[in-house]
C-alpha positions as CSV (number, residue, x, y, z in Angstrom):
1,X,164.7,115.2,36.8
2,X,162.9,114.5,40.4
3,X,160.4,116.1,40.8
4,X,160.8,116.4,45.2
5,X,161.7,119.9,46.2
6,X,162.8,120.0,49.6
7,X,160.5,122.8,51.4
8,X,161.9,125.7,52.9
9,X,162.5,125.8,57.0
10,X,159.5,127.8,58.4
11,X,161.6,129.8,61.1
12,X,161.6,130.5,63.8
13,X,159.4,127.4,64.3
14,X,162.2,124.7,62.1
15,X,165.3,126.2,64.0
16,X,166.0,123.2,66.6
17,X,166.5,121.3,63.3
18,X,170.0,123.0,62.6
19,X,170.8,121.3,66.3
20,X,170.5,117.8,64.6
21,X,173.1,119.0,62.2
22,X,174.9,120.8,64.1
23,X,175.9,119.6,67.5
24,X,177.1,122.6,70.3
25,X,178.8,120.3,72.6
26,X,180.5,118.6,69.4
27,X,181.0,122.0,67.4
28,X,181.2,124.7,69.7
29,X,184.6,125.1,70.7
30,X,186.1,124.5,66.9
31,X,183.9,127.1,65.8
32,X,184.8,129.4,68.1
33,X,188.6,128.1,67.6
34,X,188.1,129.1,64.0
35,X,186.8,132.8,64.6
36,X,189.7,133.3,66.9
37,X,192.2,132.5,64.1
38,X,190.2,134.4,61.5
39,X,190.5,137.7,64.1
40,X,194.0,136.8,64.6
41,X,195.0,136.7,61.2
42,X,192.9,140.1,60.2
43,X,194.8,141.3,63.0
44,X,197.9,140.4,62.4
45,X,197.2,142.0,58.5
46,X,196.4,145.4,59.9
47,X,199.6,145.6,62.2
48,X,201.6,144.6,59.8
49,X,200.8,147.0,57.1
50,X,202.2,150.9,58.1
51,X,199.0,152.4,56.0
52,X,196.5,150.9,58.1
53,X,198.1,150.7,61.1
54,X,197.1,152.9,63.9
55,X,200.3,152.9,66.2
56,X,202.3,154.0,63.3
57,X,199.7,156.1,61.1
58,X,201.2,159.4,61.0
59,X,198.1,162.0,61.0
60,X,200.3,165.5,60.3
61,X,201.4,163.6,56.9
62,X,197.9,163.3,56.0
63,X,197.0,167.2,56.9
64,X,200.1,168.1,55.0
65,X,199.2,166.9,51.6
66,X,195.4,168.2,51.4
């Protein structure tokens, strides 16, 4: 086993070392591509189940049974 253990990043002070990694003007846009599908697709869970669904959630149903 090596003996080398990469030290921990110090932040705030090591932060401008994720930007050598990761590159805004490279991943920005993807990234941002990728939330909006995520959002999408939770979206598109919600409206298509009835129980979660606000436009069709029928609230007198609910004060019926209790």
């Amino acid at each position: 086993m090596s003996e080398y253990r990469a030290s921990k990043p110090s932040n705030p002070k090591d932060d401008w070392k994720l930007w050598l990694v990761v590159n805004p003007g490279t991943w920005l846009m993807p990234i941002l591509m990728a939330v909006l599908v995520v959002a999408l697709a939770v979206h598109a869970f919600v409206y298509a189940n009835d129980s979660y669904n606000p436009l069709t959630f029928d609230a007198s149903a609910v004060e019926a049974s209790e």
